[in-house]
mmCIF file of the N, C-alpha and C atoms, coordinates in Angstrom:
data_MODEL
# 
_entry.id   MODEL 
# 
loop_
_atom_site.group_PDB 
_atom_site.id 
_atom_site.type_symbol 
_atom_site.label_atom_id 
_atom_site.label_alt_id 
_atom_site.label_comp_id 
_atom_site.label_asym_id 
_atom_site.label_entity_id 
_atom_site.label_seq_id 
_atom_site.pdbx_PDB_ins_code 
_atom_site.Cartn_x 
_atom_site.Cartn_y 
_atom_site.Cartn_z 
_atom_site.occupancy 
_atom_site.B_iso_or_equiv 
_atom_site.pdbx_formal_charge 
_atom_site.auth_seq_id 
_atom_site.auth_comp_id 
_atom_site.auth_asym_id 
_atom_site.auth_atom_id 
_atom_site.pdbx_PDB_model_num 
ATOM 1   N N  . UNK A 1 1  ? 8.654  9.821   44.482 1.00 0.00 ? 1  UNK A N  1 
ATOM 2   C CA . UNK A 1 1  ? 9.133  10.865  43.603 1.00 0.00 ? 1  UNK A CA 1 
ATOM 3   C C  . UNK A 1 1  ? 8.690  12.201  44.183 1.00 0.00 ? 1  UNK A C  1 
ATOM 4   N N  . UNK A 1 2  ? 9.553  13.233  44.398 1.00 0.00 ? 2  UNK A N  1 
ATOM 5   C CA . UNK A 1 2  ? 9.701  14.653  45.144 1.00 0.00 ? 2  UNK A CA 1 
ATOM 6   C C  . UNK A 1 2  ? 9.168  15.173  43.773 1.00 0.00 ? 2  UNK A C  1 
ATOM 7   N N  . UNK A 1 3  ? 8.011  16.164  44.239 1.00 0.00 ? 3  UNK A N  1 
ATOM 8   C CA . UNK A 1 3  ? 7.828  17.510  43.004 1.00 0.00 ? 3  UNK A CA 1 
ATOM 9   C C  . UNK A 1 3  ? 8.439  18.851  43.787 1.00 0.00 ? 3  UNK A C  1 
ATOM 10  N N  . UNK A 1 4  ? 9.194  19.659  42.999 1.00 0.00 ? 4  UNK A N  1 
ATOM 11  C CA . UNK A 1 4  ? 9.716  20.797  43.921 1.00 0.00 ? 4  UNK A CA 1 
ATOM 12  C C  . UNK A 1 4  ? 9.507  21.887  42.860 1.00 0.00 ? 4  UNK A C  1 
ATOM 13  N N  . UNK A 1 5  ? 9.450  23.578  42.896 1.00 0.00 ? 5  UNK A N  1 
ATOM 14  C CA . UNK A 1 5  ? 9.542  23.748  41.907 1.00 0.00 ? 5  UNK A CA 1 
ATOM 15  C C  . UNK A 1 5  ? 10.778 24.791  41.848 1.00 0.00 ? 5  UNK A C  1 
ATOM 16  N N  . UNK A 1 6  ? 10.990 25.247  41.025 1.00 0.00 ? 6  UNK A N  1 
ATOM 17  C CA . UNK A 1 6  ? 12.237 25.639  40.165 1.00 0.00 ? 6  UNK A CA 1 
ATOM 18  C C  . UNK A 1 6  ? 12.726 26.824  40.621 1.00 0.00 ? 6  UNK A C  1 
ATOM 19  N N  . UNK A 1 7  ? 12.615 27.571  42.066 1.00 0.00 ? 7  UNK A N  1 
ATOM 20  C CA . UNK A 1 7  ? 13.242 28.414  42.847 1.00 0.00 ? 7  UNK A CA 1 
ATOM 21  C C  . UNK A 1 7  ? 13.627 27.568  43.972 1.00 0.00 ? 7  UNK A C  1 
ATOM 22  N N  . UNK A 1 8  ? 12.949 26.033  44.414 1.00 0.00 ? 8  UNK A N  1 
ATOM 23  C CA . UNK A 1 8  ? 13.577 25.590  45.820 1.00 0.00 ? 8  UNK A CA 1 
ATOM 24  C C  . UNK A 1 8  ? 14.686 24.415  44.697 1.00 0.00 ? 8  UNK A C  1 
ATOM 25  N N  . UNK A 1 9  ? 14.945 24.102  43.271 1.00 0.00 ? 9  UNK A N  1 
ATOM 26  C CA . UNK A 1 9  ? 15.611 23.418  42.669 1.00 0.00 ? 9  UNK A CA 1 
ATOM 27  C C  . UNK A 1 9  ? 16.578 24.287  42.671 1.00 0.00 ? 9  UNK A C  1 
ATOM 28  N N  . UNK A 1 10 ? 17.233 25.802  42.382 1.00 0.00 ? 10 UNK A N  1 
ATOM 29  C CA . UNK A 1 10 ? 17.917 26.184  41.961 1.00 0.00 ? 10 UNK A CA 1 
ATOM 30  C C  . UNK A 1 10 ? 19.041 26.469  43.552 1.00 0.00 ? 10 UNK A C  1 
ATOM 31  N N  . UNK A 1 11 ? 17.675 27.167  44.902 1.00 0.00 ? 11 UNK A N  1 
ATOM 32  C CA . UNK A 1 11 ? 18.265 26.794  46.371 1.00 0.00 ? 11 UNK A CA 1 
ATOM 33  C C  . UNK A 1 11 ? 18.804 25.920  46.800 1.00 0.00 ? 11 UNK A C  1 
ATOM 34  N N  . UNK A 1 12 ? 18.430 24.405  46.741 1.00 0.00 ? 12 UNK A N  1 
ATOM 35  C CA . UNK A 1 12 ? 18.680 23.410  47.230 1.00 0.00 ? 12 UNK A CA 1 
ATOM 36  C C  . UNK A 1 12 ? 19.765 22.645  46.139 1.00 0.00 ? 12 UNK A C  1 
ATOM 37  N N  . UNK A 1 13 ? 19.963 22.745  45.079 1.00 0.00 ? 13 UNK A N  1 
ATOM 38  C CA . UNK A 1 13 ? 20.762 21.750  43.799 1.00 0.00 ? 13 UNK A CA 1 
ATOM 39  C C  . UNK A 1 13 ? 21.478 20.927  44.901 1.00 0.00 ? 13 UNK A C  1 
ATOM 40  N N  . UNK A 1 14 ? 22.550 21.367  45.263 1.00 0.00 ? 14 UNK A N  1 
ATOM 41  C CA . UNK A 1 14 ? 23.498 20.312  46.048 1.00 0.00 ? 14 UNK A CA 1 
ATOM 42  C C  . UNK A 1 14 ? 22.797 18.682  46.474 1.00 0.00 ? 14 UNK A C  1 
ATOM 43  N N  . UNK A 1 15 ? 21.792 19.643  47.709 1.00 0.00 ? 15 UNK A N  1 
ATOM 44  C CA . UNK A 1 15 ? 21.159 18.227  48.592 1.00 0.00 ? 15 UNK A CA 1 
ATOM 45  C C  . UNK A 1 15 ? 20.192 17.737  47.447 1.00 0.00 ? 15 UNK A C  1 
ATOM 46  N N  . UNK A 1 16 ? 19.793 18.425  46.507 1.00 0.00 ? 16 UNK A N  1 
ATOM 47  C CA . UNK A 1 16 ? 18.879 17.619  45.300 1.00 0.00 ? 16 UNK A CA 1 
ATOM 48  C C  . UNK A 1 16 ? 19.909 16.749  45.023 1.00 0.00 ? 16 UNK A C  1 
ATOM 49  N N  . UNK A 1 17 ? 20.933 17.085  44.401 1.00 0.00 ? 17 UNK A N  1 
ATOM 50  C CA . UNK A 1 17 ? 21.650 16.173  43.920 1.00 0.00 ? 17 UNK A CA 1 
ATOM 51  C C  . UNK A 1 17 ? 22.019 14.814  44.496 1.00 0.00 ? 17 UNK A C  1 
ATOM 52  N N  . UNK A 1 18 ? 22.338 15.234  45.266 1.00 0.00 ? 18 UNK A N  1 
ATOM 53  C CA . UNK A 1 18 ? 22.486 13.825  46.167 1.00 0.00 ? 18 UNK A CA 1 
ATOM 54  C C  . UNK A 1 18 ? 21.819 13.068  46.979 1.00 0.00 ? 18 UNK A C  1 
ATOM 55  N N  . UNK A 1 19 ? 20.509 13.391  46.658 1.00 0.00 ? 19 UNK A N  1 
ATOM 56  C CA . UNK A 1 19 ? 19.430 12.806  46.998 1.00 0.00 ? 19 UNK A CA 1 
ATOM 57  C C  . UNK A 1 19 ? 19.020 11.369  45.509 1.00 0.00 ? 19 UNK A C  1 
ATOM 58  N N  . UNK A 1 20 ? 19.685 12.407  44.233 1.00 0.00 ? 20 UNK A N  1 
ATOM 59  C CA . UNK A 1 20 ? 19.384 11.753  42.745 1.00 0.00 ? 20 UNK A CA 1 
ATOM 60  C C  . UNK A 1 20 ? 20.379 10.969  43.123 1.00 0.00 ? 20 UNK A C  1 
ATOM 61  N N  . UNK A 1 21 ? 21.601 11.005  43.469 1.00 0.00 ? 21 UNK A N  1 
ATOM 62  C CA . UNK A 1 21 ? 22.509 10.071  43.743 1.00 0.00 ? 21 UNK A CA 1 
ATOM 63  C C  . UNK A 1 21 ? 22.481 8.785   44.128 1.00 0.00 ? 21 UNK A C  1 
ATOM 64  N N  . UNK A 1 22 ? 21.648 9.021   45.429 1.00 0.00 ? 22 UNK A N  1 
ATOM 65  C CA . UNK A 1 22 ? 21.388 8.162   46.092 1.00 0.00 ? 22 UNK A CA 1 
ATOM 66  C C  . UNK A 1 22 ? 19.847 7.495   45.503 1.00 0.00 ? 22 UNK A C  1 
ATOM 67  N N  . UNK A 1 23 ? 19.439 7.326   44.661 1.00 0.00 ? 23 UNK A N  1 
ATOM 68  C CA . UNK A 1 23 ? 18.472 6.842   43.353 1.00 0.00 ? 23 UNK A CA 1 
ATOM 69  C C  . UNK A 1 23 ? 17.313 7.268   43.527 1.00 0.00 ? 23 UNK A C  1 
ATOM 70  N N  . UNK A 1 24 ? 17.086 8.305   44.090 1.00 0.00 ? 24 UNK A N  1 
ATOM 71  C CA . UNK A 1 24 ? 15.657 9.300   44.034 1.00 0.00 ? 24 UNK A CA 1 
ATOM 72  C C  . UNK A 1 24 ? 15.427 9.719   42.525 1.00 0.00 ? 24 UNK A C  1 
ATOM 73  N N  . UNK A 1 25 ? 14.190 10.232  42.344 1.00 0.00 ? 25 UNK A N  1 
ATOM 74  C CA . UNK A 1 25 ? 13.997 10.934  41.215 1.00 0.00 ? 25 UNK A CA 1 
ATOM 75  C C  . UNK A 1 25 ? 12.880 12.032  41.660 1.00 0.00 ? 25 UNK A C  1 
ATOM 76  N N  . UNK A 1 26 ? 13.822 13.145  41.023 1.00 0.00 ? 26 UNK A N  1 
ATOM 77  C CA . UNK A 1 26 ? 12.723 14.378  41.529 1.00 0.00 ? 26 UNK A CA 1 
ATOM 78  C C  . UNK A 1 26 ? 12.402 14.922  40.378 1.00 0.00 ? 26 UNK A C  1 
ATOM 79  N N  . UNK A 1 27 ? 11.065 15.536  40.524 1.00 0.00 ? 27 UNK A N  1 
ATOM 80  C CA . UNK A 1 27 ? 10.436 16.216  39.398 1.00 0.00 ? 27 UNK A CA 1 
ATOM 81  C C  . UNK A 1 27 ? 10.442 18.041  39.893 1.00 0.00 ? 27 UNK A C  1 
ATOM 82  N N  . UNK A 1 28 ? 11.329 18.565  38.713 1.00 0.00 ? 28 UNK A N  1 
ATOM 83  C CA . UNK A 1 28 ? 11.380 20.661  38.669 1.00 0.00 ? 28 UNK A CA 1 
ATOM 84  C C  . UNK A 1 28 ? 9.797  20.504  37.837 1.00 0.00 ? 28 UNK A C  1 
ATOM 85  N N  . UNK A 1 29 ? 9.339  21.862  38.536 1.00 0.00 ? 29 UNK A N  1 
ATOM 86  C CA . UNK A 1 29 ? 7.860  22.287  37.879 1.00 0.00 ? 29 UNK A CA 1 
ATOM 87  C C  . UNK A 1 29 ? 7.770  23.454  37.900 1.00 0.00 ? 29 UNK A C  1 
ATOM 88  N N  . UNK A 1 30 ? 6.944  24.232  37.077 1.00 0.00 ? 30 UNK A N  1 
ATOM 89  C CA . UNK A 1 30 ? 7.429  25.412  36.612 1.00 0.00 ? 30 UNK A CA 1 
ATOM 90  C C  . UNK A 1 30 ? 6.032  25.871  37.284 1.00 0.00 ? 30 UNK A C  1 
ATOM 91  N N  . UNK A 1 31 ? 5.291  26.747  37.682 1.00 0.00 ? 31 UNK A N  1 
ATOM 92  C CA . UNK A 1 31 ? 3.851  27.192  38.025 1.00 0.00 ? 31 UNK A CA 1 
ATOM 93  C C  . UNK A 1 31 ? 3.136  25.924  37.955 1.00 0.00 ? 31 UNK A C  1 
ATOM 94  N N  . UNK A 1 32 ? 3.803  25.024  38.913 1.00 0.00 ? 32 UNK A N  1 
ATOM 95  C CA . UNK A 1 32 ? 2.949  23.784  39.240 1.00 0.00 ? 32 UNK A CA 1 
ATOM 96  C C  . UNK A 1 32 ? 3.019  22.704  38.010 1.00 0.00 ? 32 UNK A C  1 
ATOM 97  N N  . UNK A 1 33 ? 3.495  22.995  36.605 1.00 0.00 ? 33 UNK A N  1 
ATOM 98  C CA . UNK A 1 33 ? 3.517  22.175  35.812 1.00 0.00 ? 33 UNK A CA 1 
ATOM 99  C C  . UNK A 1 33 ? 4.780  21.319  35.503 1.00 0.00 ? 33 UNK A C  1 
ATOM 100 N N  . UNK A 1 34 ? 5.001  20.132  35.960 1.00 0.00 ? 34 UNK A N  1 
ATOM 101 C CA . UNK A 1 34 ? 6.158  19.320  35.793 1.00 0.00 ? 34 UNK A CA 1 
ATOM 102 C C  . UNK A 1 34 ? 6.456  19.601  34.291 1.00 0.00 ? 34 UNK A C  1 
ATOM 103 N N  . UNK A 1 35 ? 8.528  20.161  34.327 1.00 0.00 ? 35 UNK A N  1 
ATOM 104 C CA . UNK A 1 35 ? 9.050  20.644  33.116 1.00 0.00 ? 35 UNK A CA 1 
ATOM 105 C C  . UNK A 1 35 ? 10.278 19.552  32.894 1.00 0.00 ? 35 UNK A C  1 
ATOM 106 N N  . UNK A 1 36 ? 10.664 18.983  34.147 1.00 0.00 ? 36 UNK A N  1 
ATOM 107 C CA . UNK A 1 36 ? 11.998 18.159  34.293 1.00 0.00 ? 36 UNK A CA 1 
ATOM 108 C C  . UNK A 1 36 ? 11.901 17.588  35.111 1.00 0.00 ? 36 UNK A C  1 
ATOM 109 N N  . UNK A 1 37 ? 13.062 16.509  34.803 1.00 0.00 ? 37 UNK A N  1 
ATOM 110 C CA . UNK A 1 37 ? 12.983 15.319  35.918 1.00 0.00 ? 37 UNK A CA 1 
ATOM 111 C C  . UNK A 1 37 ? 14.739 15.155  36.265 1.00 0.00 ? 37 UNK A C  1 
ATOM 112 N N  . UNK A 1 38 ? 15.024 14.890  37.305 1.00 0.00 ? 38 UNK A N  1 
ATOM 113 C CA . UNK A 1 38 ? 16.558 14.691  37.740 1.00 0.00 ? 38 UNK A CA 1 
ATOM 114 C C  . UNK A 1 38 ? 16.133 13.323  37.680 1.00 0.00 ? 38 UNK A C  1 
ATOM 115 N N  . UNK A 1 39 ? 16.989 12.399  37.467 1.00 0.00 ? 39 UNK A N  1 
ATOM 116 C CA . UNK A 1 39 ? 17.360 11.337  37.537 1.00 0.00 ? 39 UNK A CA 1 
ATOM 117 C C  . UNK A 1 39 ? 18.754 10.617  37.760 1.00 0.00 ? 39 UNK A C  1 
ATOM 118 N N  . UNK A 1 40 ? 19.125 9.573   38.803 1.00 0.00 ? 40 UNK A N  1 
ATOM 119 C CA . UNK A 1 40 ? 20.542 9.002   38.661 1.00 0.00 ? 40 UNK A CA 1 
ATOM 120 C C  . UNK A 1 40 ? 20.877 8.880   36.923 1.00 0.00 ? 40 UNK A C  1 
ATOM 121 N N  . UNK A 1 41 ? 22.359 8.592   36.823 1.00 0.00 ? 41 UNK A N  1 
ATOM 122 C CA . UNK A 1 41 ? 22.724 8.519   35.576 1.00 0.00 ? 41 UNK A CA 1 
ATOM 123 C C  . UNK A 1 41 ? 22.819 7.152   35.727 1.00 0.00 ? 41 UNK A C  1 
ATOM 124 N N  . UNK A 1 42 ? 23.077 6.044   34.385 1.00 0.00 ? 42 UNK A N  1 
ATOM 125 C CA . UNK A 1 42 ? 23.311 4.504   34.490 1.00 0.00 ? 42 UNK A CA 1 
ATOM 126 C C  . UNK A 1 42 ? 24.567 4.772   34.275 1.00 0.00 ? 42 UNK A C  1 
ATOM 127 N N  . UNK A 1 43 ? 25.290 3.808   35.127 1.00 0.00 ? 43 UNK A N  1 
ATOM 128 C CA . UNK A 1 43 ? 26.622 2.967   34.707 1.00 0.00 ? 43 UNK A CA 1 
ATOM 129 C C  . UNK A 1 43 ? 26.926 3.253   33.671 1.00 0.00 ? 43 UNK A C  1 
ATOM 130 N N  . UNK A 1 44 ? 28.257 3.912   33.146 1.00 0.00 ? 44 UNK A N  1 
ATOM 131 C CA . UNK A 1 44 ? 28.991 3.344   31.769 1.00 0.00 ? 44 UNK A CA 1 
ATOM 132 C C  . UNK A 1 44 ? 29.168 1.934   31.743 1.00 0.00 ? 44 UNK A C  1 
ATOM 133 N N  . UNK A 1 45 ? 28.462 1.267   30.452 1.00 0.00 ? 45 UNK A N  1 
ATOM 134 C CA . UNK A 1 45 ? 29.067 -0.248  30.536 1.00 0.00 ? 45 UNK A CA 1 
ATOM 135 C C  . UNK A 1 45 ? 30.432 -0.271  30.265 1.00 0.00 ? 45 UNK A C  1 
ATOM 136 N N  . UNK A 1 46 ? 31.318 -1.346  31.219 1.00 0.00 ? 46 UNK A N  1 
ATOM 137 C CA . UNK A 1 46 ? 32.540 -1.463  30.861 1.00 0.00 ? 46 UNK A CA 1 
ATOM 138 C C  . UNK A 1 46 ? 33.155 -2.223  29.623 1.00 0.00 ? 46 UNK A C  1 
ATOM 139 N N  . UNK A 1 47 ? 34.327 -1.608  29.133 1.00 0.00 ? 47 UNK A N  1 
ATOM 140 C CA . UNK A 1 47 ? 34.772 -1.961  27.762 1.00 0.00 ? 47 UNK A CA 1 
ATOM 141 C C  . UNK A 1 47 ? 35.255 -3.328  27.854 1.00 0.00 ? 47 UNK A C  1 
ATOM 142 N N  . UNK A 1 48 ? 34.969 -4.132  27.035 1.00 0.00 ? 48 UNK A N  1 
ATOM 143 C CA . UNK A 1 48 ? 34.839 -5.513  26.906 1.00 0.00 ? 48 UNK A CA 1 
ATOM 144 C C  . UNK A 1 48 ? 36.601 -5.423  26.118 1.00 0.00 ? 48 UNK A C  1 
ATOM 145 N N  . UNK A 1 49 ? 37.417 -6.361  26.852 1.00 0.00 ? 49 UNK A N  1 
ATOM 146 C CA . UNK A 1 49 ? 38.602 -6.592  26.103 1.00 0.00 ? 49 UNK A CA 1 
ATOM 147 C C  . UNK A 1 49 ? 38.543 -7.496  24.908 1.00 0.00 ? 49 UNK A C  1 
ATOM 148 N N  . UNK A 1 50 ? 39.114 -7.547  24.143 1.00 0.00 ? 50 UNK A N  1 
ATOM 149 C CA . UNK A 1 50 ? 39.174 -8.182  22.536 1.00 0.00 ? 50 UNK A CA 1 
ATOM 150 C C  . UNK A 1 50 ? 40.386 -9.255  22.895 1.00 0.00 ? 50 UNK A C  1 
ATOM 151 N N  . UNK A 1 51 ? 40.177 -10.645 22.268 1.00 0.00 ? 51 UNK A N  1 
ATOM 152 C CA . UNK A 1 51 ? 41.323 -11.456 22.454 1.00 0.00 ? 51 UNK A CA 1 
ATOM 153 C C  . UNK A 1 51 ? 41.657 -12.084 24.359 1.00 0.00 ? 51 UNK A C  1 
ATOM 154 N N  . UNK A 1 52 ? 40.738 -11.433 24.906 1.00 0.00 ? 52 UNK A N  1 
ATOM 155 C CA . UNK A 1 52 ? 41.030 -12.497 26.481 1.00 0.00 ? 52 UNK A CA 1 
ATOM 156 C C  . UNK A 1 52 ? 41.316 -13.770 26.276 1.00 0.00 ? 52 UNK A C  1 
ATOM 157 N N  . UNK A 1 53 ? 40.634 -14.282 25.985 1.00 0.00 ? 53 UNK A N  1 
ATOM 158 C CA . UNK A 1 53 ? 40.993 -16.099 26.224 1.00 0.00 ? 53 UNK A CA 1 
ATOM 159 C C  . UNK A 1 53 ? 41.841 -16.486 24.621 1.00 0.00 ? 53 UNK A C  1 
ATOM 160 N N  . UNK A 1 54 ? 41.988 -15.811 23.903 1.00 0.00 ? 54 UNK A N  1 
ATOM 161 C CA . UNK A 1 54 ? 43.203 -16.524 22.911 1.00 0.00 ? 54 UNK A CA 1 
ATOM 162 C C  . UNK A 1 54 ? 44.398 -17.317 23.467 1.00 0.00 ? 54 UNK A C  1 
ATOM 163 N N  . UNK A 1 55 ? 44.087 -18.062 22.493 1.00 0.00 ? 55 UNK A N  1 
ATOM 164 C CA . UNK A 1 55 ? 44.966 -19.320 23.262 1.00 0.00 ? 55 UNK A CA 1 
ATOM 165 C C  . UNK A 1 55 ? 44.650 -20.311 24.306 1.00 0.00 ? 55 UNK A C  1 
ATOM 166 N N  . UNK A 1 56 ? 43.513 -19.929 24.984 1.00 0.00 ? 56 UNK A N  1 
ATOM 167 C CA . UNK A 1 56 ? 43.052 -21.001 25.822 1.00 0.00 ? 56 UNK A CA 1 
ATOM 168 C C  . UNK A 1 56 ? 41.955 -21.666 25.678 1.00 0.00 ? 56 UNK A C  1 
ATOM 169 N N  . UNK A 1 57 ? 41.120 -21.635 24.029 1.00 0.00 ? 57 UNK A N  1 
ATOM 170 C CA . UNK A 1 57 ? 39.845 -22.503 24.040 1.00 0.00 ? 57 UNK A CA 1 
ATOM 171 C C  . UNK A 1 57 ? 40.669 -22.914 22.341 1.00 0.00 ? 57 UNK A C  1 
ATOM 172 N N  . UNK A 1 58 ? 40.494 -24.160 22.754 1.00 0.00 ? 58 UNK A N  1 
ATOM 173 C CA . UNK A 1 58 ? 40.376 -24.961 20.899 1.00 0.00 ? 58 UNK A CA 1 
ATOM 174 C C  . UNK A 1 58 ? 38.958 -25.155 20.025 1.00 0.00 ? 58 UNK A C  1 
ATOM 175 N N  . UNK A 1 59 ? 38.945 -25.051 18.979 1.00 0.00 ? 59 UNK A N  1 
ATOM 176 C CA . UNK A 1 59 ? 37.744 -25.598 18.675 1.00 0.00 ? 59 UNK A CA 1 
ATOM 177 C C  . UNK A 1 59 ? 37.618 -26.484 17.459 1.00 0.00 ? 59 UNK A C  1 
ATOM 178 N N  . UNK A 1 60 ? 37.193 -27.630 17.915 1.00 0.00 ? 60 UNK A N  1 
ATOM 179 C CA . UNK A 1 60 ? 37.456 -29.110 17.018 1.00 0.00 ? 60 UNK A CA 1 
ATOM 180 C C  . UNK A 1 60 ? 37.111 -28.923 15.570 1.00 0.00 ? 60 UNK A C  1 
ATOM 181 N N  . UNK A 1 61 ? 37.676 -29.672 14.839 1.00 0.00 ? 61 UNK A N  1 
ATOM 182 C CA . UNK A 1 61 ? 37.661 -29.555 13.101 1.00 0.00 ? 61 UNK A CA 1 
ATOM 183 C C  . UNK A 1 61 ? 36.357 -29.998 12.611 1.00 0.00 ? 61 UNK A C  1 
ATOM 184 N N  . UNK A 1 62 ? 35.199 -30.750 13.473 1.00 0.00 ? 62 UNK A N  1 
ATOM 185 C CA . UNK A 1 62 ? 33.997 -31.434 13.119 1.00 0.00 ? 62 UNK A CA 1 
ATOM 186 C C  . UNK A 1 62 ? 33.169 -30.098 13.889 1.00 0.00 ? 62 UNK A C  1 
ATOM 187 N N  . UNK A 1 63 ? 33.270 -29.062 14.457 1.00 0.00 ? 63 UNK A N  1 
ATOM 188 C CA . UNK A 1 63 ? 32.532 -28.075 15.205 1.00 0.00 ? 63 UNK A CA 1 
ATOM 189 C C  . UNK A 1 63 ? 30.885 -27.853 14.410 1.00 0.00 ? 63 UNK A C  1 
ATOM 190 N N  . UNK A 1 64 ? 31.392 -27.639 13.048 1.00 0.00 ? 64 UNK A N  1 
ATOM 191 C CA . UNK A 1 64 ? 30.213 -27.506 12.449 1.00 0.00 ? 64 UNK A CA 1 
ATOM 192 C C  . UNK A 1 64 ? 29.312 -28.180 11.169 1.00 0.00 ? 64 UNK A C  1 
ATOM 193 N N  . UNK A 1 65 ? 30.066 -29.568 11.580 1.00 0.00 ? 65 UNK A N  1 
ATOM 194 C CA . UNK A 1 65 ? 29.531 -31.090 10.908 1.00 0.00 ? 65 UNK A CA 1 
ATOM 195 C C  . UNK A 1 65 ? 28.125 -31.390 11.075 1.00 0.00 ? 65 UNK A C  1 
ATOM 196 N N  . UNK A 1 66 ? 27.469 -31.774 10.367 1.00 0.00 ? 66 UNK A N  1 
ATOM 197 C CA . UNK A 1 66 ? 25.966 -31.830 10.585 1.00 0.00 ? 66 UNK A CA 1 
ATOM 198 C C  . UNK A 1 66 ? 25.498 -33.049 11.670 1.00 0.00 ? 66 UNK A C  1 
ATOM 199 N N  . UNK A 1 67 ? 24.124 -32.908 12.454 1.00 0.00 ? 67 UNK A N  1 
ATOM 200 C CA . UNK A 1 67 ? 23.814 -33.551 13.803 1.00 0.00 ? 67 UNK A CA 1 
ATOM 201 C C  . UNK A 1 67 ? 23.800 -35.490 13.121 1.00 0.00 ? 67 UNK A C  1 
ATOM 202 N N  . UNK A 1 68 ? 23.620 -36.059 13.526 1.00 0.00 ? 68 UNK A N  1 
ATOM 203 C CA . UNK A 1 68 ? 23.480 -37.677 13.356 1.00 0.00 ? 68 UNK A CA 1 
ATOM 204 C C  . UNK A 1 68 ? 21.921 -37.380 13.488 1.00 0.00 ? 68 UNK A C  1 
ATOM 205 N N  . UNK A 1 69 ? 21.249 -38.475 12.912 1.00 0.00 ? 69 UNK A N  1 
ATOM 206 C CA . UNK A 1 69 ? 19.357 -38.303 13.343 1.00 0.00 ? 69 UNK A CA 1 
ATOM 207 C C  . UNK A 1 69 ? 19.905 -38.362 14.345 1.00 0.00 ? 69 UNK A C  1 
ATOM 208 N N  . UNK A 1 70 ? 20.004 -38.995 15.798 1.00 0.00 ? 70 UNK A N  1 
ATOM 209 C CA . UNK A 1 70 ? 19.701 -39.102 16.601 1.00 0.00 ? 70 UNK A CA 1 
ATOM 210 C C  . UNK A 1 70 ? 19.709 -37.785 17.598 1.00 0.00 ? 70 UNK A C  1 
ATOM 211 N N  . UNK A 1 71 ? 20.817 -37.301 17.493 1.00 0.00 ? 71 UNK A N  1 
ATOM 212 C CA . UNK A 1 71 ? 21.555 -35.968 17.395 1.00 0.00 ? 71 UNK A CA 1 
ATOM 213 C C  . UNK A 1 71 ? 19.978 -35.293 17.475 1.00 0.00 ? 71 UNK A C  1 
ATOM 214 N N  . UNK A 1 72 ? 20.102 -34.646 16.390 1.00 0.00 ? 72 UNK A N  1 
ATOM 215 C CA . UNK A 1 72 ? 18.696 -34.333 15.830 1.00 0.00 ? 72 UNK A CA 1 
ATOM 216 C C  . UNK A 1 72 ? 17.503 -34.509 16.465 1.00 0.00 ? 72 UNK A C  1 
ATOM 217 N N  . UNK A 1 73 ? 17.116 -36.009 17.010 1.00 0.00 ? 73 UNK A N  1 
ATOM 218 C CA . UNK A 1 73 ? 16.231 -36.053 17.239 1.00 0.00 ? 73 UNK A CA 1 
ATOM 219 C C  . UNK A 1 73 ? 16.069 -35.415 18.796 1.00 0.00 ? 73 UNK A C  1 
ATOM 220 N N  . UNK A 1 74 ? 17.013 -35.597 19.678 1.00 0.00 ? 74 UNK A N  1 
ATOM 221 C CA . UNK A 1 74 ? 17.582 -35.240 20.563 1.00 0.00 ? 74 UNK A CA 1 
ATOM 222 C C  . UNK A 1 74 ? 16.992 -33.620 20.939 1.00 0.00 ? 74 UNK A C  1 
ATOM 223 N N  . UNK A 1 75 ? 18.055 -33.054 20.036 1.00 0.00 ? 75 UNK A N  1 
ATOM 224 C CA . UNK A 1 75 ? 17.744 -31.401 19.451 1.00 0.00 ? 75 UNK A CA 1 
ATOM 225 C C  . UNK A 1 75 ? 16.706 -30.846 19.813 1.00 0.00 ? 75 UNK A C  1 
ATOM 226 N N  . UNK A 1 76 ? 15.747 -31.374 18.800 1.00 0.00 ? 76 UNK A N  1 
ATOM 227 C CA . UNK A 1 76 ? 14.145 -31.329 18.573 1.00 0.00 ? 76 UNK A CA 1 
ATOM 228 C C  . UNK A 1 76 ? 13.034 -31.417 19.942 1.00 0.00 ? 76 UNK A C  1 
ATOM 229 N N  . UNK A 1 77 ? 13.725 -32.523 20.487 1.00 0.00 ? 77 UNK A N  1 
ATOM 230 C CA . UNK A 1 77 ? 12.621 -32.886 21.604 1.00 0.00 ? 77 UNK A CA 1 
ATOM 231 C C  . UNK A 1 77 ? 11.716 -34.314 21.205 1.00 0.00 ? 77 UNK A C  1 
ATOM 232 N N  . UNK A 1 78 ? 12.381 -34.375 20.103 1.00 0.00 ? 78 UNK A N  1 
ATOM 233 C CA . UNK A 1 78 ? 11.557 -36.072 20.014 1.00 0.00 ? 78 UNK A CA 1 
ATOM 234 C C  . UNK A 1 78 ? 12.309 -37.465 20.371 1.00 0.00 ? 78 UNK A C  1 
# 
């Protein structure tokens, strides 16, 4: 992590920047006292489509019928 302070941040922004780009993190300091931090941004997570697989999974009429003991015991670990 780069400390720089806030006349060589305002000179340099560009190559700062793309230094954060490239997943650095630099710290701006004001009379030696860290005030800010650049950081990469995260990923937008991508939007999840609604309805993809409709139509291609069934799900049986017993889906949520209760276990048999054995079932059960199974389950459990005994």
């Amino acid at each position: 992590m780069q400390i720089i302070n806030i006349h060589e941040a305002k000179t340099h922004l560009s190559r700062l920047l793309e230094q954060v780009a490239g997943g650095e993190e630099i710290v701006i300091a004001k009379a030696g006292k860290p005030v800010a931090r650049l950081v990469p941004l995260e990923a937008a997570p991508k939007r999840r489509r609604l309805g993809l697989l409709k139509g291609k999974l069934t799900v049986p009429d017993d889906f949520d019928a209760p276990l048999t003991e054995d079932e059960q015991a199974l389950f459990e670990g005994r």
